[in-house]
N, C-alpha and C positions, 0 to 999 in steps of 0.2 A: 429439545427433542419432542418430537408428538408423541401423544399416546399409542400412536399407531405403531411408530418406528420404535418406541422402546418393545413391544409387544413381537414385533419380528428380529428383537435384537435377542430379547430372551428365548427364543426359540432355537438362536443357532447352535452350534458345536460351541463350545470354550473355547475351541483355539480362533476358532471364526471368530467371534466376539469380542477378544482380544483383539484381533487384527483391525474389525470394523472399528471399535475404539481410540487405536493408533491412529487409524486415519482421518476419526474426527478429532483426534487431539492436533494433528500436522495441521487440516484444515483448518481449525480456529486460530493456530497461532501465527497461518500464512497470512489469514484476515484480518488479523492486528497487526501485522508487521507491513499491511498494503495499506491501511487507515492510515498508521505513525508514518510512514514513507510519504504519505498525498499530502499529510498534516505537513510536517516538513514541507515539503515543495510549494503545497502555498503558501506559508509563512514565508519563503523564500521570494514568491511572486510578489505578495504585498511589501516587502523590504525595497524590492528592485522598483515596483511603484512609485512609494514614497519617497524614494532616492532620485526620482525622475523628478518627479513631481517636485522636489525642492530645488532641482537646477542641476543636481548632480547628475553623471553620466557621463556616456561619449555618443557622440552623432552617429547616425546607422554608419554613416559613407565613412570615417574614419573608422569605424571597426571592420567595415567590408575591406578596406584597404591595407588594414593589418592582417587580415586572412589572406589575401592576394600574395602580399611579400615571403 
């Protein structure tokens, strides 16, 4: 937090200051649960890679065709 924004945090009401707190405490822990999420998914993307990449897989056309049926 800057100096700026602690300096207009200490100025509010209590109950404001509480409240603003809450909502940087929510905000920090939505922005590590959106990090850990994209970590995941591309660990996810690199697996499906290397899985290609070694031979593994199915062809676009036979996965399109199991969505079809």
């Amino acid at each position: 937090m800057t100096p700026e924004m602690r300096r207009k945090l200490a100025q509010l009401p209590f109950k404001e200051k509480i409240r603003k707190v809450g909502e940087l405490i929510r905000l920090r822990q939505k922005i590590k649960t959106d990090v850990s999420e994209e970590a995941a998914l591309l660990a996810s993307l690199d697996k499906a890679a290397a899985e290609l990449d070694a031979g593994k897989g199915v062809p676009i056309e036979r996965l399109r065709e199991n969505i079809r049926e």
